[in-house]
N, C-alpha and C positions, 0 to 999 in steps of 0.2 A: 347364681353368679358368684364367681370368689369376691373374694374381699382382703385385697391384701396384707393392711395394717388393722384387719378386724370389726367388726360391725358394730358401729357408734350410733342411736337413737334420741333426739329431744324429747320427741313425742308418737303416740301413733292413737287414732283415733276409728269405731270400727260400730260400721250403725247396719242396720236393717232396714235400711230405707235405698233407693237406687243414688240419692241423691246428697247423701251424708247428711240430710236436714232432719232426720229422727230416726227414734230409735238406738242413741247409743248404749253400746253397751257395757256392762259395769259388774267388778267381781273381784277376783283375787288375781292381781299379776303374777303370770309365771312366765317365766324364761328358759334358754338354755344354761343360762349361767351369766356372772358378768364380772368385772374385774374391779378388786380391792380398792379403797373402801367399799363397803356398801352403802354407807349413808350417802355417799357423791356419785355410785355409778349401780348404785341398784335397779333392775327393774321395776320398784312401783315409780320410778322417776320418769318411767317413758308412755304414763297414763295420769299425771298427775295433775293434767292441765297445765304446767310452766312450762314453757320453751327453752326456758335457760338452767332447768335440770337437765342432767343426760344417763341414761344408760346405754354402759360399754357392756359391750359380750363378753364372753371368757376368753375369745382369741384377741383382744385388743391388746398392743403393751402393757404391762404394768411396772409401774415405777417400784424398782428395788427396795425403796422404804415403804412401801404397800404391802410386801409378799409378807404370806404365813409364815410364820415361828418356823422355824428350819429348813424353810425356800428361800432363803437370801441369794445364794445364790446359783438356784435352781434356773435354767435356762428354758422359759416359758415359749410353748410353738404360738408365733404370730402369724395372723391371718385364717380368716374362718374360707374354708370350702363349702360346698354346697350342703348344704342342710345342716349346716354347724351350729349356726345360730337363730334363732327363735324370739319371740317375745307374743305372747298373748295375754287371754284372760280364762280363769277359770268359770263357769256362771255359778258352778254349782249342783250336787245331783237332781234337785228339785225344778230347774230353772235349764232348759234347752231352747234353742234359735237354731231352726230350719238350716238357712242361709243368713251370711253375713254378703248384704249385696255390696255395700259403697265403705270405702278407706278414707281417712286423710293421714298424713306421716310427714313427718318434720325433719328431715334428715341434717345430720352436719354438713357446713362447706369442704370441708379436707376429701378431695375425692378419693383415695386410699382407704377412706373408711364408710364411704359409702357402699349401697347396694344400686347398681340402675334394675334392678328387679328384682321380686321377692313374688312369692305363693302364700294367698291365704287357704288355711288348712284346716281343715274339722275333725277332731277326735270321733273314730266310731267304736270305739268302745277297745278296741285292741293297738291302732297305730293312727298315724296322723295320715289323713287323707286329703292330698290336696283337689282346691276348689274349680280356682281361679288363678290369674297372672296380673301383678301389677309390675309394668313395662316402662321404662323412660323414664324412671326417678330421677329427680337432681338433688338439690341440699341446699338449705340456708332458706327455706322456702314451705308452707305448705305444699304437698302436691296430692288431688285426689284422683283416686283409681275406682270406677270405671269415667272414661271421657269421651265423651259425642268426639264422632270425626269433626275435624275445623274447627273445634271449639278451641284447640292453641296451638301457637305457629312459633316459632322461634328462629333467632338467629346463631347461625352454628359456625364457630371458628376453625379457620382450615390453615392460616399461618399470620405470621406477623411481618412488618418492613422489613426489611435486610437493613439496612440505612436512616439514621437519625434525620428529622430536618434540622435546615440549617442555623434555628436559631434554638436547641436543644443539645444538651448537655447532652453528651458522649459515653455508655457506661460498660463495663464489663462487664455486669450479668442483665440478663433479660429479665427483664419487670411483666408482674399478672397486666392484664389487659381490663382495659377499663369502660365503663359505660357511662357517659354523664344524662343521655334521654333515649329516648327509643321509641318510637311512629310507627303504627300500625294504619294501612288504609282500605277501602274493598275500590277503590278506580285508579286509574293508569296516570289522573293529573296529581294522585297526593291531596284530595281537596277534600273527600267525605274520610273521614279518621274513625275507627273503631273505639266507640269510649267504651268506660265500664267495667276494665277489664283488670287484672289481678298480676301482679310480676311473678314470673318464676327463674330460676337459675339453675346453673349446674352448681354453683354454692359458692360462698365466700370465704374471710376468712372468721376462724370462729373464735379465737385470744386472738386481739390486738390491743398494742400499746404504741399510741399518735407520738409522733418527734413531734419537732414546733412546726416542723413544714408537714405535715401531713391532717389530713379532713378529723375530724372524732372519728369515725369508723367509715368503715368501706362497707360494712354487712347488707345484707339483704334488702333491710329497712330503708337504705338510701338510695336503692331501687323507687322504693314508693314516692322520693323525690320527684324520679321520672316526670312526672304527669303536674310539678308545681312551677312550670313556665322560669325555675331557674335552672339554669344548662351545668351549671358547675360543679352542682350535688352530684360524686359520684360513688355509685356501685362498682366494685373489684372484684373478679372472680379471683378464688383462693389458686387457681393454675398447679396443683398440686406443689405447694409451698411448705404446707406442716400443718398440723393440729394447734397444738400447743407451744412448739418449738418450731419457729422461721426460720427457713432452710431458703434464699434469695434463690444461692447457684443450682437447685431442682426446679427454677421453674419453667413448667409446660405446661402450655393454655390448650393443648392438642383437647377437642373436646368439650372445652368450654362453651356455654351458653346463655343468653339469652332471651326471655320472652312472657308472654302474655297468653292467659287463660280467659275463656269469657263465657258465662253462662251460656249464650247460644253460637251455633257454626257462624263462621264470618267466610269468606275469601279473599285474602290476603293480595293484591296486584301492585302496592308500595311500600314500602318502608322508607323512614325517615331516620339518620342515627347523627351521635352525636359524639365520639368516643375523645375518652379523658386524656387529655397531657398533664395530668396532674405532677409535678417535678417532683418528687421524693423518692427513696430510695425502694419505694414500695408499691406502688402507683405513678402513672401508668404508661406502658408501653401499646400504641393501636395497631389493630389487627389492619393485614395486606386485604385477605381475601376471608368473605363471608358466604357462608352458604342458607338458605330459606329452606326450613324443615315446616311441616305440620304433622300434626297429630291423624292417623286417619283411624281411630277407634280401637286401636290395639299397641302399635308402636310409628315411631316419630318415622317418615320418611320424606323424600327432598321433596320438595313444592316443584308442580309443572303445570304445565297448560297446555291444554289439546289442541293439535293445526293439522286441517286436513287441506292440504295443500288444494289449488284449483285445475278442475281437468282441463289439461291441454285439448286446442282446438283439433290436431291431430295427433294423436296418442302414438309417442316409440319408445323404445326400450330407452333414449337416454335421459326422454325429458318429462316422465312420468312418478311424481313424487310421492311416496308412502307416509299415511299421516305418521305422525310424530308426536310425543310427548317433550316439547321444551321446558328443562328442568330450570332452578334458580340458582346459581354461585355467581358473586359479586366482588371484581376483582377492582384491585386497584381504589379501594377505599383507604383511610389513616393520609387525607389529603393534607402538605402542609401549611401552614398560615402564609401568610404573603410575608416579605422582610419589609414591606412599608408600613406594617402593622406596627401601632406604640404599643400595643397589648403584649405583656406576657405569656410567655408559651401557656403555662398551666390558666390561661385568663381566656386563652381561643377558644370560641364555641361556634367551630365549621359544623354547621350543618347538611351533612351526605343524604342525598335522594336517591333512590335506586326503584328502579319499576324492574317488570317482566322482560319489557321489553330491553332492560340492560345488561342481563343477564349472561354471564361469560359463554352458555348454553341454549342461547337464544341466536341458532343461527339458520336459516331457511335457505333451498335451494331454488334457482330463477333460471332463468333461459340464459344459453350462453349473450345474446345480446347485448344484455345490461351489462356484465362487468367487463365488454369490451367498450360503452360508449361513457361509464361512469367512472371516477375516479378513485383507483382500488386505494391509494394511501388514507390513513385513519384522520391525517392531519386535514383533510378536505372535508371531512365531517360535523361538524360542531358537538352533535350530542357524542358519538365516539369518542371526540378528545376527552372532555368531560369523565367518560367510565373509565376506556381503556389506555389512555395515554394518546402523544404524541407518534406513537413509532409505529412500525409494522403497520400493514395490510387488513383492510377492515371488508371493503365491496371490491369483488370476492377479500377472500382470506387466502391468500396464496394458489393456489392451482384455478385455473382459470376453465380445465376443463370441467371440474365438479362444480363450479358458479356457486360454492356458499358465501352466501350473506349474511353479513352480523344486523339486529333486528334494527339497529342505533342508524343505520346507514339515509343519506337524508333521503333516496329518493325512496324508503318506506316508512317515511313518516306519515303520508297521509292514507294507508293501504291498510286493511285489516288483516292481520297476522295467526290468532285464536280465533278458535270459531264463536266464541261470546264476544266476540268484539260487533256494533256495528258498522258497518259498510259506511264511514264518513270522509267525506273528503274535503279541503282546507283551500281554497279556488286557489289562497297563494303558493299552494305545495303546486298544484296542476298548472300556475304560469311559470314556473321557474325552468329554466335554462336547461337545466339536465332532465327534468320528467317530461319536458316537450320534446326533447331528444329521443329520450327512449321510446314515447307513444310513435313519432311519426317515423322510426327506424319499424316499428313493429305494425304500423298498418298502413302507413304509405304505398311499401310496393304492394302489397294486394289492390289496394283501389286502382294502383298504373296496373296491376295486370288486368284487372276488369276492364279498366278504359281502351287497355290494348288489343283484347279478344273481342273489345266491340270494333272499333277501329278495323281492325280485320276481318270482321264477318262483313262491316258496309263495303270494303273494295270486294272483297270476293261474292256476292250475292247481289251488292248494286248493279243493276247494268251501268254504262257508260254515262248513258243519257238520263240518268234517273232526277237528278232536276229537273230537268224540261219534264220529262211527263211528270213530274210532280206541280208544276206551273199548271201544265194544261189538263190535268186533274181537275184543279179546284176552278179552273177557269169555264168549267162546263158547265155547271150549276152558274154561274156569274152570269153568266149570255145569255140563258136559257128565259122562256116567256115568263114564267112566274116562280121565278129563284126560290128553292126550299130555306128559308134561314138557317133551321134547325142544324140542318144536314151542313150547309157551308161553314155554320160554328164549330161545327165537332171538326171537317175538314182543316180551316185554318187552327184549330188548336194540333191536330193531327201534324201538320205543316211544319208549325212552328217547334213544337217539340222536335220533330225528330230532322231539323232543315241543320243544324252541325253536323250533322252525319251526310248529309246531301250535299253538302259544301263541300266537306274531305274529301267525299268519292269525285268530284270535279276537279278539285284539285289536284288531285293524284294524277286522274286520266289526262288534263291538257295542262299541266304547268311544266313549264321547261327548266326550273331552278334546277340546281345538283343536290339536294333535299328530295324534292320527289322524284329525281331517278333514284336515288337511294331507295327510295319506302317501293318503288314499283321494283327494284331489285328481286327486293325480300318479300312480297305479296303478290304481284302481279310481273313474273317471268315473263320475257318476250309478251307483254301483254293481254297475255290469259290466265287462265287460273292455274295454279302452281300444281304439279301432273306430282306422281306417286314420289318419283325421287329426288324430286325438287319441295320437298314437304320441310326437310331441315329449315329450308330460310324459315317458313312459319316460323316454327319450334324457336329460332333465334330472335326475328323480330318479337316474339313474345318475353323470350329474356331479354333484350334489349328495354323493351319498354317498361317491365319490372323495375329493373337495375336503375334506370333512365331516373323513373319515377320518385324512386327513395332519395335519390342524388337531388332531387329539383330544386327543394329548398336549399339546401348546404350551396346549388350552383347559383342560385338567384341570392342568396348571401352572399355570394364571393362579389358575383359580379357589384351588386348597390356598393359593397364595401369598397370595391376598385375603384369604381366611379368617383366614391365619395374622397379616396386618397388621393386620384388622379387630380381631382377639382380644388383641391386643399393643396398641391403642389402649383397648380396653377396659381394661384391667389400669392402662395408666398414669391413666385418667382414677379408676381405684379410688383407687392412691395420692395423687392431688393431692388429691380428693377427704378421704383421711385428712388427712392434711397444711394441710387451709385454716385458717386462724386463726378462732377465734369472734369476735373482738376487731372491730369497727368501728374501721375508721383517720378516719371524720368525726365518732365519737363520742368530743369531751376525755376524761369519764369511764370509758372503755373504755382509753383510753390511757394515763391515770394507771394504772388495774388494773391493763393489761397492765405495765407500767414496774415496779410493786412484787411481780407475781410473777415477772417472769422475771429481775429485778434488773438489767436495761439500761437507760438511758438513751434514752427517746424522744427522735430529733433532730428537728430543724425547720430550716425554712431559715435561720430568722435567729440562729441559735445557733454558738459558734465551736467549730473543731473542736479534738481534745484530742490531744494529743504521741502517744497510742496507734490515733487515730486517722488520722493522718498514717502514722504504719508501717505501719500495716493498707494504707492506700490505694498506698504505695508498692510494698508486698508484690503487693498485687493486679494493681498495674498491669506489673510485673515478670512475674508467672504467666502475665496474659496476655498479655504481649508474647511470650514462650516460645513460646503455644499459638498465636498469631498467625502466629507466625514459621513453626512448622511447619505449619500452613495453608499458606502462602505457598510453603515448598517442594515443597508437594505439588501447588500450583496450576503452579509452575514446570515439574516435570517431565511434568504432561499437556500444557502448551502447548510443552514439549521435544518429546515425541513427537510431537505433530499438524505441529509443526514440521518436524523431521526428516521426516517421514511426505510431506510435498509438496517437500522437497530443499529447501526454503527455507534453512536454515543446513545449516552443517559438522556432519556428526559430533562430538557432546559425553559422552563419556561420561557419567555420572550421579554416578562419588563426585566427579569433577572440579569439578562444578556447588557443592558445597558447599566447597571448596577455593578458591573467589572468593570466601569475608567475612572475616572479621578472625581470629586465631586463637583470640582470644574463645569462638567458637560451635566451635571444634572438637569440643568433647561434642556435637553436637549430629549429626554426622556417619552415627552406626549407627541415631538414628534416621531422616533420612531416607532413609539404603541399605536400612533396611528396610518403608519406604513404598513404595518404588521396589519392592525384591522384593515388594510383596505385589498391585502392581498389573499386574505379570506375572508370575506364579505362573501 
């Protein structure tokens, strides 16, 4: 791999063991070369055991007061290409190793001077023969090469906010991206955490000198803070910054990383993060969106999870889904502090949770059904608002004929998604309002078509009279000299079961209501059995009774609910009713009355008002400017949501919205937080 600003080494370390734990080996350092002085960037510096020696290669810069006696100012080629630069060991002619199986390398933070790969090589006696591939290198870190699949997972930077929060300093260049903890889990609640495990990065910075607002160092090592229960300790990736010399306005974190190595495979299904606002001119700016990589035993690729979607009861071309590998990228993280916070930006330590299931590529396809009975905006979701915002379309995501679903959406929270997941379910997800929706849209009309086709076969196969000889059936054994029991038990159970169907067919045949000339319509024509081209009614009463079916509950909800407003108007018309005055307001007399028993003063328009009347009307007009007011906030926040809901504006959180009037109305604040909760409850 090239190396643009040249290949910079701490350390590199090279054993005969798979496992880097023996067998190292040890001899004479040789290189390709490396850049003046030697006693600061020679090759035996990058075996010598220190990490804080370095050898640079010969394509590394070299400082003009470094060049050789008549290179001053010779214009040296930066940047090593592929096989430019080297560093090993010599053993010796006496002294040969097979295989060098396991590495460890210590690279610098400046990724310009880094390698993400390198080849170990073995002299065979005329040229260098390579072995092996070590893949994924970072910097500011050990990193060993070879590595178990899953043994390390990291998080991988895809961009940063566009937009400061609102109570952070404003700046012209973009700052490296910061880590203050990092949570690794193997379950979906965040509860069992992987310990034991080892930090790695894409690298830091490697010369740094602290202003008075800045940490002692950013490097590597305050990585290992990670895991000491303080959130403030932060690691910096270097964001291609400089070596030696801070360059602010080059930085790009494109690349940056992240993560943890661990003696054995893990499977990663949480993370926990923590990222730094640290205020200085140097640290740190948070990342928008994160991507979950793992190690799979050769090189890093994105984290998924297997879903083989479930077979439809009847398999078509539209609604038959191909497993899928759901990948991990996490949007909409660098969430920012609340403004009711006293803490200091660089003092926040929001702690961001992210599963599989939140993942921006975690989206599943369903029967068109659900995103016609569920509500596709994001802001109807609780977990959705949470990952992806307020705005846009979550169940579906926009086309309604493809029905994708984001995994966040609530009525699959209690549904298993990967095929490792167990099959659990939460009784509260299954009583709720929208998952009883979808169950009984989706097996309702089958059971009304069943009950229909039975319905149907008793008029058409019952004869007329099939009661009665049902009666006089079991009334034979009853009469008879020495009644079977047996036989009348099985009888009256016979009876009894199947006597709703003996009931219908009677009814049908002598009820004169406008209901069963309907049903004898459509089953029983001119009353006999429906002849070849009179079959449609069938075929219709059977969709009727489907359709019928799934309607029942939504119609037997309407009605209780009619009942129950119709009886609620009743009642209040009682009271107004108590309540009316006997008093004629066009009768003087009545009005003089009323004036001497209730001892008020009847006004009139041309009368002046009285100093207790003035406070009364001020009082009043005060109460309802209040009740106005909160009117008005509650009208605000549904045209916020419908807002949001079409990405017309920005993201507004909701206490924020009351945080714009004067500090005046600040009592007034819990209660519209709790209009807001009670309109998505």
């Amino acid at each position: 791999v090239e190396v643009p600003e040249g290949w910079a080494v701490y350390e590199v370390e090279m054993f005969t063991s798979s496992d880097c734990s023996s067998g190292r080996l040890s001899g004479e350092i040789i290189a390709s070369g490396y850049a003046p002085p030697i006693e600061e960037h020679g090759p035996i510096n990058s075996m010598d055991g220190n990490t804080s020696t370095i050898w640079m290669s010969q394509c590394c810069p070299i400082d003009e007061f470094q060049r050789p006696l008549g290179f001053e100012l010779f214009e040296f080629h930066v940047g090593c290409n592929i096989g430019d630069a080297w560093v090993g060991v010599d053993l010796g002619a006496g002294n040969t190793v097979n295989n060098v199986k396991c590495v460890r390398i210590f690279q610098v933070g400046y990724e310009k001077m880094q390698s993400q790969m390198a080849y170990v090589s073995k002299w065979n006696g005329t040229a260098w023969s390579p072995q092996w591939v070590l893949d994924g290198l970072g910097g500011s870190e050990w990193n060993r090469r070879p590595a178990s699949p899953n043994t390390m997972w990291r998080l991988f930077y895809l961009s940063r906010k566009d937009n400061a929060c609102p109570t952070q300093l404003t700046r012209i260049t973009h700052r490296p991206w910061g880590v203050s903890d990092v949570k690794f889990f193997t379950d979906d609640d965040c509860t069992q955490r992987i310990e034991g495990g080892i930090p790695i990065t894409s690298g830091s910075f490697d010369f740094f000198t602290p202003s008075v607002v800045d940490q002692p160092s950013y490097e590597s090592a305050r990585l290992v803070d990670v895991n000491d229960g303080h959130l403030l300790t932060t690691w910096a990736a270097n964001c291609r910054t400089g070596f030696r010399q801070i360059a602010a306005e080059n930085t790009d974190c494109t690349g940056a990383w992240v993560g943890m190595q661990w003696p054995s495979a893990h499977e990663v299904r949480c993370v926990q993060l923590v990222q730094s606002r640290w205020e200085s001119g140097r640290c740190c700016d948070p990342a928008d969106e994160l991507g979950l990589q793992r190690w799979n035993g050769s090189r890093w690729v994105e984290a998924s999870w297997f879903r083989e979607p479930p077979t439809p009861a009847n398999p078509t071309e539209n609604n038959v889904r191909a497993p899928v590998h759901l990948g991990a990228v996490f949007k909409n993280v660098g969430e920012c502090p609340s403004r009711l916070s006293d803490k200091r930006i660089f003092e926040e330590t929001i702690v961001e949770q992210r599963t599989r299931r939140d993942s921006d590529k975690c989206i599943v396809k369903l029967t068109g059904a659900v995103p016609l009975l569920a509500e596709p905006n994001c802001i109807k979701h609780p977990r959705c608002v949470d990952v992806f915002g307020t705005s846009g379309t979550c169940c579906p995501i926009g086309n309604l004929v493809e029905s994708a679903n984001r995994c966040c959406c609530s009525f699959m929270s209690g549904e298993p998604i990967f095929v490792d997941e167990f099959t659990y379910t939460d009784m509260r997800d299954k009583l709720s309002f929208e998952y009883a929706t979808i169950w009984m849209s989706n097996v309702l009309p089958w059971i009304g078509l069943g009950v229909t086709i039975v319905l149907y076969l008793a008029v058409v196969f019952f004869p007329a009279d099939v009661e009665a000889k049902a009666k006089a059936w079991i009334r034979k054994d009853l009469y008879s000299d020495e009644p079977p029991r047996c036989r009348i038990f099985l009888k009256r159970v016979v009876l009894i079961t199947a006597w709703p169907l003996l009931a219908w067919r009677t009814y049908v045949q002598i009820s004169k209501s406008e209901f069963s000339k309907i049903i004898r319509w459509f089953v029983l024509p001119h009353g006999r059995t429906p002849r070849p081209l009179e079959l449609y009614r069938s075929l219709l009463f059977l969709v009727f009774g489907s359709v019928l079916s799934g309607m029942a509950p939504w119609l037997m909800l309407g009605a209780i609910l009619g009942e129950m407003m119709i009886g609620l108007a009743l009642q209040l018309c009682q009271v107004i009713r108590y309540f009316k005055s006997p008093f004629d307001p066009l009768d003087l007399r009545d009005m003089l009355l009323r004036q001497e028993v209730s001892r008020v003063k009847v006004k009139h328009d041309d009368g002046m008002a009285s100093a207790l009347d003035v406070a009364s009307s001020v009082a009043t007009t005060f109460v309802f400017g209040l009740a106005y007011f909160g009117k008005f906030i509650f009208d605000l926040l549904i045209v916020r949501a419908q807002m949001l809901s079409f990405e017309a504006i920005e993201n507004i959180e909701a206490d924020k919205v009351v945080e714009l009037f004067p500090g005046l109305l600040e009592t007034l604040r819990e209660p519209a937080m709790l209009l807001y909760d009670m309109m998505y409850f």
